[in-house]
C-alpha positions in Angstrom: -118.3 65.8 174.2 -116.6 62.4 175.1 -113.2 63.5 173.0 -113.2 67.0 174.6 -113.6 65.2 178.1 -110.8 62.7 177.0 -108.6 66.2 176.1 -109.4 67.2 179.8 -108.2 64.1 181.4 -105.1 62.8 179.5 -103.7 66.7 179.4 -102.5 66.5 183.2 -101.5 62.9 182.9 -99.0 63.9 179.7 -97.3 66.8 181.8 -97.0 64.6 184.7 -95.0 62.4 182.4 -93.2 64.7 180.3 -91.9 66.4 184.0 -90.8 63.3 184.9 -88.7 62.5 181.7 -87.2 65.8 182.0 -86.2 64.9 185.5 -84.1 62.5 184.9 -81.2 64.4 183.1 -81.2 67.0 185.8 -80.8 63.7 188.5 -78.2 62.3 186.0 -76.2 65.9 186.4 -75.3 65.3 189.7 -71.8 66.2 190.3 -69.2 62.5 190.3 -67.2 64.4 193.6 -70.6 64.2 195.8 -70.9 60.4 196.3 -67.1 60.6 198.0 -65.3 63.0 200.9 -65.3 66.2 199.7 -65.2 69.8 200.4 -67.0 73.3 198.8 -64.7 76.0 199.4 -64.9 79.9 197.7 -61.8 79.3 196.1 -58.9 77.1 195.5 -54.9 77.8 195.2 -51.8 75.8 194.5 -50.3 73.4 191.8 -52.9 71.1 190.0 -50.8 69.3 188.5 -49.7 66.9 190.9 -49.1 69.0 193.8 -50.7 70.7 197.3 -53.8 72.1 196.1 -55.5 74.6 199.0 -59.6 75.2 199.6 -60.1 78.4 201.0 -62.8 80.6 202.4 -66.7 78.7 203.4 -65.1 75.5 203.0 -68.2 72.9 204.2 -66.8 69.2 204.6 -69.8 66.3 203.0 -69.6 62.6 201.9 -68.3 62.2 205.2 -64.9 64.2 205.0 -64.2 65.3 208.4 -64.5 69.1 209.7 -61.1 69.0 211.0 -57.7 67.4 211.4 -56.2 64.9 209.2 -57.8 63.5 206.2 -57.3 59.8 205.2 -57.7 58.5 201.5 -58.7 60.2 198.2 -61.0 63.2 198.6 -62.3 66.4 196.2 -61.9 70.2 196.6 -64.8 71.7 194.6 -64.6 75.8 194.0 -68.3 77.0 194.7 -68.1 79.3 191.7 -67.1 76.9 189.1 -67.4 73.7 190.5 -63.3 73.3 189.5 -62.4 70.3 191.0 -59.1 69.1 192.4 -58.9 65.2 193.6 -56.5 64.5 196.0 -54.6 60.9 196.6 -51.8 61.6 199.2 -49.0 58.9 199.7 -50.4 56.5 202.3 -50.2 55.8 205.1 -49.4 59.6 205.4 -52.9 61.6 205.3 -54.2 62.8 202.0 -54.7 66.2 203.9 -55.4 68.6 206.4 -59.0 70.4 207.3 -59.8 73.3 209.2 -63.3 74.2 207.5 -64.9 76.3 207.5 -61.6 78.3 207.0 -59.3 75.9 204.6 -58.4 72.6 203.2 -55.1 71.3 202.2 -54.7 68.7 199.9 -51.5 66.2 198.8 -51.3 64.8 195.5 -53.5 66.5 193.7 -54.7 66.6 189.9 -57.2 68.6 188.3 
């Protein structure tokens, strides 16, 4: 009776404990671009590879990259499909970019 009662009690207490180790690779997953400016767009166009790369379509601005106008210092362009990425520099003190969400983003200098 005792071990069937000890059964009962330590069952919940090892799934609250294996949930919470396999928590923390889903927290670990947790994109790199979402701690800086960035924007989610439907799709992205342009040259990668060191050249204007564009966000288009549902673009939504977060890690405090503004809505509109000019953008100042490094920022990300993540496709919502895919999450391709494009990180973009700029040549300061010129802007890094331009934003019109939720209809584009431009960006300078940017790599894949």
């Amino acid at each position: 009776m005792l071990r069937s009662l000890a059964r009962r009690c330590l069952r919940p207490a090892t799934i609250a404990a294996t949930l919470a180790v396999a928590a923390v690779p889903v927290l670990a997953a947790t994109p790199a671009h979402a701690a800086g400016p960035s924007y989610t767009c439907d799709d992205i166009e342009g040259t990668l590879a060191g050249g204007l790369a564009t966000g288009l379509t549902n673009c939504v601005a977060s890690g405090g990259a503004p809505a509109s106008g000019p953008i100042t210092g490094a920022f990300t362009i993540v496709r919502r499909s895919d999450n391709l990425t494009a990180t973009c520099t700029g040549f300061a003190p010129a802007p890094s970019g331009i934003a019109e969400t939720p209809a584009a983003v431009e960006g300078f200098s940017c790599t894949e």
